[in-house]
LUMMI-257616 format. One record per residue (C-alpha): residue number from 1; y, x, z; residue in three letters; chain. Coordinates in nm, 4 decimals, decimal comma. Each point is the difference from the previous one (the first is absolute). Layout:
+-----+----------+----------+----------+-----+---+
:   k :       c2 :       c1 :       c3 :   r : c :
+-----+----------+----------+----------+-----+---+
: NUM :        Y :        X :        Z : ALA : A :
...
+-----+----------+----------+----------+-----+---+
! end
This chain:
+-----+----------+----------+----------+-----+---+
:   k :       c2 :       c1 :       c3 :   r : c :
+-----+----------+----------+----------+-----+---+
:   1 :   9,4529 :  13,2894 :   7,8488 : UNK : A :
:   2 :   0,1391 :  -0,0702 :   0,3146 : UNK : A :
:   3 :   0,3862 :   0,0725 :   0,0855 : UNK : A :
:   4 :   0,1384 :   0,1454 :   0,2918 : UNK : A :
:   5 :   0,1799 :  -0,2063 :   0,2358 : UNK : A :
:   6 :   0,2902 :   0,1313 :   0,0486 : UNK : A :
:   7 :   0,0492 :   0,0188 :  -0,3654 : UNK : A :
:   8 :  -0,0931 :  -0,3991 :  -0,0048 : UNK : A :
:   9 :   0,2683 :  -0,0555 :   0,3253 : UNK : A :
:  10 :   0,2808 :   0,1648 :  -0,2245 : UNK : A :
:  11 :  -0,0714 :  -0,2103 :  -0,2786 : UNK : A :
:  12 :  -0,0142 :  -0,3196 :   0,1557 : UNK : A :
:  13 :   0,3203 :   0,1005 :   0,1788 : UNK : A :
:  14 :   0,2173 :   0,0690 :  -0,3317 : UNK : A :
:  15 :  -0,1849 :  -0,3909 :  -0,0888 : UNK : A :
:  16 :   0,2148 :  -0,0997 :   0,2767 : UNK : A :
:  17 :   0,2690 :   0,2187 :  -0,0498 : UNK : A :
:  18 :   0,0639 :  -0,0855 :  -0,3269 : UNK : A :
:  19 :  -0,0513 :  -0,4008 :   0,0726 : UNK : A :
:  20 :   0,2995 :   0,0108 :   0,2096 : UNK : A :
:  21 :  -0,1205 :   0,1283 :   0,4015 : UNK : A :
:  22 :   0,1506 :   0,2334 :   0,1640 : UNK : A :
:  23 :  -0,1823 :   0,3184 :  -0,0122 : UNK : A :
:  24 :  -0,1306 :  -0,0426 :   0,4353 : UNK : A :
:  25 :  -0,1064 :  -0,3235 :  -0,1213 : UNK : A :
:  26 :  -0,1669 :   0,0831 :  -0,2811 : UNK : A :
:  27 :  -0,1795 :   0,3301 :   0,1491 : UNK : A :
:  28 :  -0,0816 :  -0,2801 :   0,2952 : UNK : A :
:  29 :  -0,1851 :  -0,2419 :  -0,2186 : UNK : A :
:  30 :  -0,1639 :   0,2964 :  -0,2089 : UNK : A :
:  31 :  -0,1416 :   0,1496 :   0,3349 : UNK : A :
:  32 :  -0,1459 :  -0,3096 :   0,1194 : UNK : A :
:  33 :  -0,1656 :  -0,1157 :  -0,3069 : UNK : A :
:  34 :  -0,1626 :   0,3729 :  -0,0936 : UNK : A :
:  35 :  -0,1300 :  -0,0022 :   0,3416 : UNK : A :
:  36 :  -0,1839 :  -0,3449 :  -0,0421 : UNK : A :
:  37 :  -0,1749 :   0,1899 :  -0,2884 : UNK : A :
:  38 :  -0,1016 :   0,2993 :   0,1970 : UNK : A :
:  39 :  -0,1096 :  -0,1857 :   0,3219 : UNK : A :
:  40 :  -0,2310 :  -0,1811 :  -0,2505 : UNK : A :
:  41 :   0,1873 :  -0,3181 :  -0,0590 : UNK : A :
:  42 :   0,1215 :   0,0173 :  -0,3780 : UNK : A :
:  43 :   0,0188 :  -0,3754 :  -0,0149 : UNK : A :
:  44 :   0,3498 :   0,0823 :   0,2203 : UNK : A :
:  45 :   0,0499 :   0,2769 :  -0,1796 : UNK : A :
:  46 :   0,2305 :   0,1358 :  -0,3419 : UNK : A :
:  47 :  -0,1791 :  -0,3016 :  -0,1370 : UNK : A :
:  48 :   0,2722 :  -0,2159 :   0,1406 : UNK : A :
:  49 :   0,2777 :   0,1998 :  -0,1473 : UNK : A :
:  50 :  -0,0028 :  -0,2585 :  -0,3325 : UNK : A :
:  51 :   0,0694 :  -0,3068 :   0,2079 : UNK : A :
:  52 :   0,2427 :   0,2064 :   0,2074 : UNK : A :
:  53 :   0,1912 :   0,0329 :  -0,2754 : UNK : A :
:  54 :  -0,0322 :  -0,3110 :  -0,1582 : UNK : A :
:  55 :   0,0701 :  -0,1930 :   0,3260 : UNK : A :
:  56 :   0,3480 :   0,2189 :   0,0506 : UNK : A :
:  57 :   0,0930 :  -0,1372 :  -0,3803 : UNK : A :
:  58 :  -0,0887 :  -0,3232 :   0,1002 : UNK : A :
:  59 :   0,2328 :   0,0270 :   0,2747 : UNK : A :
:  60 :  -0,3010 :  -0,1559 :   0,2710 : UNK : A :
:  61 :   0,0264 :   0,3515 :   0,1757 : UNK : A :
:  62 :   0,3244 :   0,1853 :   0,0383 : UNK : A :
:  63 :   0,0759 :   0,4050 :  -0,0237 : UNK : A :
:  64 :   0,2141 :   0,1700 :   0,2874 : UNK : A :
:  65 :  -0,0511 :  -0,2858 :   0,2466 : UNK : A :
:  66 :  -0,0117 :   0,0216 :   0,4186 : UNK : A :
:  67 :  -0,1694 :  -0,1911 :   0,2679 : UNK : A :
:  68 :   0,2168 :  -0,2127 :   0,1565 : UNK : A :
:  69 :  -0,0488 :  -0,0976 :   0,3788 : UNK : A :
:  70 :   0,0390 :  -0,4092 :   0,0022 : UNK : A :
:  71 :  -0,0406 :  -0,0322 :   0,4182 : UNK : A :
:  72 :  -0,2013 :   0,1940 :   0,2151 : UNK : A :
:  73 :  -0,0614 :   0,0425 :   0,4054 : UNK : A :
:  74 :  -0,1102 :   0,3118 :   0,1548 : UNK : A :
:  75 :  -0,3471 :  -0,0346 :  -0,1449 : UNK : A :
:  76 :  -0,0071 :  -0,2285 :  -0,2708 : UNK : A :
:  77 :   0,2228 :   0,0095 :  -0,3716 : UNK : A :
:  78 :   0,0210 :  -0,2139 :  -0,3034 : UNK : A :
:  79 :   0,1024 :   0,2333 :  -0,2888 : UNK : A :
:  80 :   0,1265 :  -0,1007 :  -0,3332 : UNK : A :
:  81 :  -0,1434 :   0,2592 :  -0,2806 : UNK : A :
:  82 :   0,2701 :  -0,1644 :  -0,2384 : UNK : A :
:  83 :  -0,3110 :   0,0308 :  -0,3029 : UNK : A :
:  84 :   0,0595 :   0,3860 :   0,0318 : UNK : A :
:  85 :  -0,3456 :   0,1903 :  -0,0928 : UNK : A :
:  86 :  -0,2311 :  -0,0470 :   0,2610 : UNK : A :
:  87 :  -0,0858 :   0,4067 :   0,0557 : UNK : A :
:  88 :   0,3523 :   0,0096 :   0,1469 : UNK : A :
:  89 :   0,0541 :  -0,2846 :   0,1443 : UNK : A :
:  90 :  -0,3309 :   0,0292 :   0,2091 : UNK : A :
:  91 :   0,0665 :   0,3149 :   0,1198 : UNK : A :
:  92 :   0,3614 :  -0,0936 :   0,1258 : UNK : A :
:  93 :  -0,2302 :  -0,3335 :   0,1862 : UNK : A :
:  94 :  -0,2568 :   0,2310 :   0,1279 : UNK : A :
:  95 :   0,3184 :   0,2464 :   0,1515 : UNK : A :
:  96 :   0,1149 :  -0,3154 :   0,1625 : UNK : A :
:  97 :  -0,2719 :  -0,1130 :   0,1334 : UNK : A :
:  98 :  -0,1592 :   0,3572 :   0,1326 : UNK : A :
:  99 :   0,3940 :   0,0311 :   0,1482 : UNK : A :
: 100 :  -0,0231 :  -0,2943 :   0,2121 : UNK : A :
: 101 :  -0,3459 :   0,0701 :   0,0765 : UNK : A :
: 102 :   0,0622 :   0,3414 :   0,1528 : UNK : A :
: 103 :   0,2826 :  -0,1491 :   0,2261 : UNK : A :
: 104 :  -0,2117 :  -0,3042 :   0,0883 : UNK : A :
: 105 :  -0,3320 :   0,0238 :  -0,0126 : UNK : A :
: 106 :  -0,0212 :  -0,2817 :  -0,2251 : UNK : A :
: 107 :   0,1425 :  -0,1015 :  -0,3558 : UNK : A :
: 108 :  -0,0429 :  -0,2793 :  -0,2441 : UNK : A :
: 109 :   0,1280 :  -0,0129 :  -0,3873 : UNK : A :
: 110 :   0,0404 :  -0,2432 :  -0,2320 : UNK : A :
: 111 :   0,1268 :   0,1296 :  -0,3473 : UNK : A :
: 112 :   0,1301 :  -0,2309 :  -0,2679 : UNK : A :
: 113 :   0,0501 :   0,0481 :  -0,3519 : UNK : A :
: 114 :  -0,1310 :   0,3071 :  -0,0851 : UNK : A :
: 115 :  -0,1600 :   0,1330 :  -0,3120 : UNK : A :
: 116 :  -0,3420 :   0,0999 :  -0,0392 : UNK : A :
: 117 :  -0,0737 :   0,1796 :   0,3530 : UNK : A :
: 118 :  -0,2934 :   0,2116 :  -0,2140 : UNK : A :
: 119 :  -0,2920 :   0,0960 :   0,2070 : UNK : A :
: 120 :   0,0191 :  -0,1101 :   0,3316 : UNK : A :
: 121 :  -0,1636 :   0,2549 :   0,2161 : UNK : A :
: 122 :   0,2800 :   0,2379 :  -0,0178 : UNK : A :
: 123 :   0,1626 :  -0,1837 :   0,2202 : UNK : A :
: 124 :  -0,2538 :  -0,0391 :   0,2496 : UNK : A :
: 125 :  -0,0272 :   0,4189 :  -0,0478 : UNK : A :
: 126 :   0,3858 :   0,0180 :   0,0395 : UNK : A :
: 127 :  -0,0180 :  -0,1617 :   0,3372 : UNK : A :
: 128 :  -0,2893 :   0,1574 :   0,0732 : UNK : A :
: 129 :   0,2001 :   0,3380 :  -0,0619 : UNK : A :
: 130 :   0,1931 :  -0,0863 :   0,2468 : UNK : A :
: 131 :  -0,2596 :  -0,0850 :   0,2191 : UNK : A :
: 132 :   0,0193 :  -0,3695 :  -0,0193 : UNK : A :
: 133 :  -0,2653 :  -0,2429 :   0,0105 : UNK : A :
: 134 :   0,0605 :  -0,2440 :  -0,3296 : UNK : A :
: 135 :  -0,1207 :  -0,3157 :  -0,1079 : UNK : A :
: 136 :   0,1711 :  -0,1158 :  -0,3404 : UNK : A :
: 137 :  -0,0474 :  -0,3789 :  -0,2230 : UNK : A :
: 138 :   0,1660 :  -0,1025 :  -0,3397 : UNK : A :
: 139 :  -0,0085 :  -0,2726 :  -0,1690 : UNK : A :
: 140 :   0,2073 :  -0,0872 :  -0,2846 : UNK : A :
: 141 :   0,2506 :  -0,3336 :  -0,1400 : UNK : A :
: 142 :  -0,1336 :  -0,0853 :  -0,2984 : UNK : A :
: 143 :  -0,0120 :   0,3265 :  -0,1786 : UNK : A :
: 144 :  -0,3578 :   0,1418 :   0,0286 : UNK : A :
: 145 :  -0,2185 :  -0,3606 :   0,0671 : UNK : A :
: 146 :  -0,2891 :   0,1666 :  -0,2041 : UNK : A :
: 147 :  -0,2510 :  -0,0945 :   0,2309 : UNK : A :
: 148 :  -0,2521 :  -0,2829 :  -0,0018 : UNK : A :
: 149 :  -0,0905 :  -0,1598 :   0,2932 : UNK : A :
: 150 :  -0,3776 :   0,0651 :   0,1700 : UNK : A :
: 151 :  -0,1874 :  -0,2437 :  -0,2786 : UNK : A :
: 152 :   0,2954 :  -0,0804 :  -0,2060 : UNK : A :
: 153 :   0,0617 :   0,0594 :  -0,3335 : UNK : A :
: 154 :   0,3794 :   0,0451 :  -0,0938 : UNK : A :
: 155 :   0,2792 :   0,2080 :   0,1889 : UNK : A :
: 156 :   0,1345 :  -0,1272 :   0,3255 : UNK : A :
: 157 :   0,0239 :   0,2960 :   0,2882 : UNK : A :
: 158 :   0,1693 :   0,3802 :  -0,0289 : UNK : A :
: 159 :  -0,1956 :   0,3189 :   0,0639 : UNK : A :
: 160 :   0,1297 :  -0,0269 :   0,3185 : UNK : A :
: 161 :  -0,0948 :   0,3641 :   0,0846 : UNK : A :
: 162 :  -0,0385 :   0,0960 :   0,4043 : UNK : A :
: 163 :   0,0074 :   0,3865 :   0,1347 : UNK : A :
: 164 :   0,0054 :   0,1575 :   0,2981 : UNK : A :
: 165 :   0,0529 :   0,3529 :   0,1749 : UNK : A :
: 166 :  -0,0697 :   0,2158 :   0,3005 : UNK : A :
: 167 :   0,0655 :   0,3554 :   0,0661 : UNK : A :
: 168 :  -0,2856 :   0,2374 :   0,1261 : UNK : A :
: 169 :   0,1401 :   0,2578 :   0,2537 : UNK : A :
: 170 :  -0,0720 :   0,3220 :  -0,2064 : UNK : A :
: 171 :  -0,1735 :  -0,1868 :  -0,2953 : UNK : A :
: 172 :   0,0216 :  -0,2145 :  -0,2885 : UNK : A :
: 173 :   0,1482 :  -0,3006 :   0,0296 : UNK : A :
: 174 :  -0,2248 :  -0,3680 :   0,0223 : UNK : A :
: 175 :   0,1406 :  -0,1957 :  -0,3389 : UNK : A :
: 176 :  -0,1324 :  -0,3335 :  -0,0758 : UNK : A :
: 177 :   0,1477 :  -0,0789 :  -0,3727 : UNK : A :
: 178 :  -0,2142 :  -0,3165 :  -0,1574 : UNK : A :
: 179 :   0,1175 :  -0,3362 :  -0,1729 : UNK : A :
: 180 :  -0,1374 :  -0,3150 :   0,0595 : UNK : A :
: 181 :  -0,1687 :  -0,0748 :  -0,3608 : UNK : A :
: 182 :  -0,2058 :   0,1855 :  -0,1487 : UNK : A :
: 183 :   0,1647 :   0,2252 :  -0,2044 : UNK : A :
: 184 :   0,3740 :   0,1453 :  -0,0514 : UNK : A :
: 185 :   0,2322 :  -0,1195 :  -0,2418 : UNK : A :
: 186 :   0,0240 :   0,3454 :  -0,1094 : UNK : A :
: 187 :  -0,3697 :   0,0759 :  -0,0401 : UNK : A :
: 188 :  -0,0193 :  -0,2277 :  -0,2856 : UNK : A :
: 189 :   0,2880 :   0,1578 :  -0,1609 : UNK : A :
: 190 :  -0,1937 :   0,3662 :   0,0608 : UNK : A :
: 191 :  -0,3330 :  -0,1577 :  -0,1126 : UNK : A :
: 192 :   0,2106 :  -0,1034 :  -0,3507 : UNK : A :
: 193 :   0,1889 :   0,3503 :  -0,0453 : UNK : A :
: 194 :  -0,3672 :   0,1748 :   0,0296 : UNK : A :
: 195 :  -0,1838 :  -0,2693 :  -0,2663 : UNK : A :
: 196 :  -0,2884 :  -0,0666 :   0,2945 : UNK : A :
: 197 :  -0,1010 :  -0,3760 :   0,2026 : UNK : A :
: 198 :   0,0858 :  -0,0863 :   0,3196 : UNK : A :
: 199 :  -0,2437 :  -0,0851 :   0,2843 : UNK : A :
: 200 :  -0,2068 :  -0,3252 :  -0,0377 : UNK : A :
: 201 :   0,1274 :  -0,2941 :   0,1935 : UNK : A :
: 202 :   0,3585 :   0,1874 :   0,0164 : UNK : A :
: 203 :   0,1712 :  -0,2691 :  -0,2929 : UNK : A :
: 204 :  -0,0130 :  -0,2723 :  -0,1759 : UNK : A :
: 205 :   0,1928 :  -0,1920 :  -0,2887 : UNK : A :
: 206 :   0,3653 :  -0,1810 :   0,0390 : UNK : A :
: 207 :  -0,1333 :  -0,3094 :  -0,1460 : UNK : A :
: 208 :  -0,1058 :  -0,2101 :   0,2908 : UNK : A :
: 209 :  -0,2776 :  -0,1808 :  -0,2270 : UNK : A :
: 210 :  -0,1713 :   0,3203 :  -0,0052 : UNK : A :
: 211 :  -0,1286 :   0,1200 :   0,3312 : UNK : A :
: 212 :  -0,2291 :   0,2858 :  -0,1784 : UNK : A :
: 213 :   0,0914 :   0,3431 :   0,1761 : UNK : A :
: 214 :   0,0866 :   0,2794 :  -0,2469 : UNK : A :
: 215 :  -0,0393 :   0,3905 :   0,0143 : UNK : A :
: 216 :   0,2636 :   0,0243 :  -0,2918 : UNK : A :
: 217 :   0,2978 :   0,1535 :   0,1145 : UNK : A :
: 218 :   0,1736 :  -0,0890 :  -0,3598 : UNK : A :
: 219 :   0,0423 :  -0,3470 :   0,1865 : UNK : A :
: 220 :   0,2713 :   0,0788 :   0,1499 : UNK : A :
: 221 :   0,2111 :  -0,0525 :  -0,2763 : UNK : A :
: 222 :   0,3075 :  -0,2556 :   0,0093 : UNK : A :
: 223 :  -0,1757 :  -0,2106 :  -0,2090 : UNK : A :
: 224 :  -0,3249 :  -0,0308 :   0,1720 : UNK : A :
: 225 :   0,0749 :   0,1694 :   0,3553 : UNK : A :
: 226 :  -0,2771 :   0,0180 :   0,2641 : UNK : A :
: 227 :  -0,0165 :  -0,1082 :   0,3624 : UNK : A :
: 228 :  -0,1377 :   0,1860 :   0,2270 : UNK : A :
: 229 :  -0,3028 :  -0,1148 :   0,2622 : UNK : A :
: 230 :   0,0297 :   0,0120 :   0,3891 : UNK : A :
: 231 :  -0,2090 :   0,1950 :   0,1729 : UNK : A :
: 232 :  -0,0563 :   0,1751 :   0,3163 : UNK : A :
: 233 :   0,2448 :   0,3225 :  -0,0213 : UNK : A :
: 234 :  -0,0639 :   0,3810 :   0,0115 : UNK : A :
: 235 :   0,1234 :   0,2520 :   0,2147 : UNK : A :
: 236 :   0,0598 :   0,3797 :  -0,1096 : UNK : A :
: 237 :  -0,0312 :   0,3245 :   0,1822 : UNK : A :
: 238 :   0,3503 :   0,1894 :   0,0606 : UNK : A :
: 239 :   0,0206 :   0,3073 :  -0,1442 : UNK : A :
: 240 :   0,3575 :   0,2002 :   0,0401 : UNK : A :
: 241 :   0,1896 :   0,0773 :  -0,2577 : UNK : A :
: 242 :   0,0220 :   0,3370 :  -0,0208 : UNK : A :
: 243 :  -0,3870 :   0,0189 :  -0,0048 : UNK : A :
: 244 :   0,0271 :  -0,2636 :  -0,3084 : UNK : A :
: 245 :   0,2562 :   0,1989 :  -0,1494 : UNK : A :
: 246 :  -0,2140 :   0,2652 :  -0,0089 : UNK : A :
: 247 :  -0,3191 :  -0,1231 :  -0,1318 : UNK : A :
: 248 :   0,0503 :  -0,2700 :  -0,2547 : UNK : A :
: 249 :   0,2621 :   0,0542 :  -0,3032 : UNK : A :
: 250 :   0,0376 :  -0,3147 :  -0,1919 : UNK : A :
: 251 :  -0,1793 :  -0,0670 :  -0,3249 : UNK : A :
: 252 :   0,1137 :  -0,0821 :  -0,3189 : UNK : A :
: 253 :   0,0290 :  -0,3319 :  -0,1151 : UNK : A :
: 254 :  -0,3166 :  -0,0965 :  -0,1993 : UNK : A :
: 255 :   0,0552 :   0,0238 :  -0,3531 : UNK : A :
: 256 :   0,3288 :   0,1896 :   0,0733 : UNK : A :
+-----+----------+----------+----------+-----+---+
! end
């Protein structure tokens, strides 16, 4: 039975709410992460709201937090997200940055110490909004090295997810949303709520000594967590959100 999205946006918002945002924030992070499900990416989507929460108890991401501007020229800024959620805290980047490139042609941002920055091609469709061309890399400190390397066997890189954006006079934007192994973080998670494998090739054990890959999502327990394999990444089509909105509710949660 699938639920209606604005329905699912509410909810997620009162999550927030209720865990100590403000409600803009918390309306902000529910928007973003609803839309990853209805563009088709529920690995970025309400999945994430469990960590979310446990992250903000943890105190490794903060509620009600700014981006600070460390230095900056006409066309370049080093921003400080001060561990606030990463669906505000990119958008107040991405304003920067499309500000200074309006005036000047040109922009470059660095952002710092953010939270999770969820799926990266809405920033690539913000500035393409505004008619921007976009090209966008993260990598992480320590946090996310889930990755092994191209014929390794234990965890040593991030997901290190790449996008990119162009507008189309009259048209749908150009998004280019992919990660650099071969599968998300948050497709394992998705592949665990719904009971089914993942791809072949796409994981294998922690335990160095075994270098078999597995389909079995369960890895990714804490006790026996999975790395994930390199590979070659994927782009996906744009599709605007109001189109997305309009054709793809979100499904229940298998066995829910």
């Amino acid at each position: 039975m699938p639920y209606k999205a604005e329905a699912v946006e509410r909810l997620v918002a009162a999550i927030f709410a209720r865990a100590g945002s403000r409600d803009e924030e918390a309306r902000t992070i529910a928007r973003h992460l609803v839309e990853a499900n209805l563009v088709g990416h529920d690995s970025h989507g309400v999945v994430r709201v469990p960590s979310y929460i446990d992250w903000l108890r943890k105190d490794m991401v903060r509620a009600n937090q700014s981006a600070r501007i460390v230095f900056e020229t006409d066309t370049v800024a080093v921003i400080d997200g001060q561990f606030g959620f990463g669906q505000v805290i990119g958008e107040q980047a991405m304003a920067a940055g499309i500000r200074k490139a309006r005036r000047h042609a040109l922009a470059a941002v660095a952002l710092r110490n953010s939270g999770h920055l969820g799926r990266i091609g809405d920033w690539a469709i913000m500035a393409a909004d505004a008619g921007l061309v976009s090209l966008h890399w993260v990598n992480t400190s320590g946090a996310g090295i889930l990755v092994a390397p191209f014929g390794g066997t234990d965890r040593r890189l991030s997901a290190n997810p790449i996008a990119a954006g162009a507008p189309v006079a009259g048209g749908t934007p150009i998004i280019a949303d992919l990660s650099t192994c071969v599968i998300a973080e948050g497709k394992i998670k998705v592949a665990l709520n719904k009971g089914v494998e993942v791809p072949a090739g796409a994981s294998r054990p922690a335990t160095p000594s075994d270098s078999t890959p597995t389909r079995a999502p369960s890895c990714r327990s804490p006790a026996t967590r999975a790395t994930r394999s390199p590979s070659c990444a994927r782009s996906w089509p744009a599709r605007s959100r109001a189109a997305a909105r309009a054709t793809r509710p979100i499904p229940r949660r298998a066995g829910s």
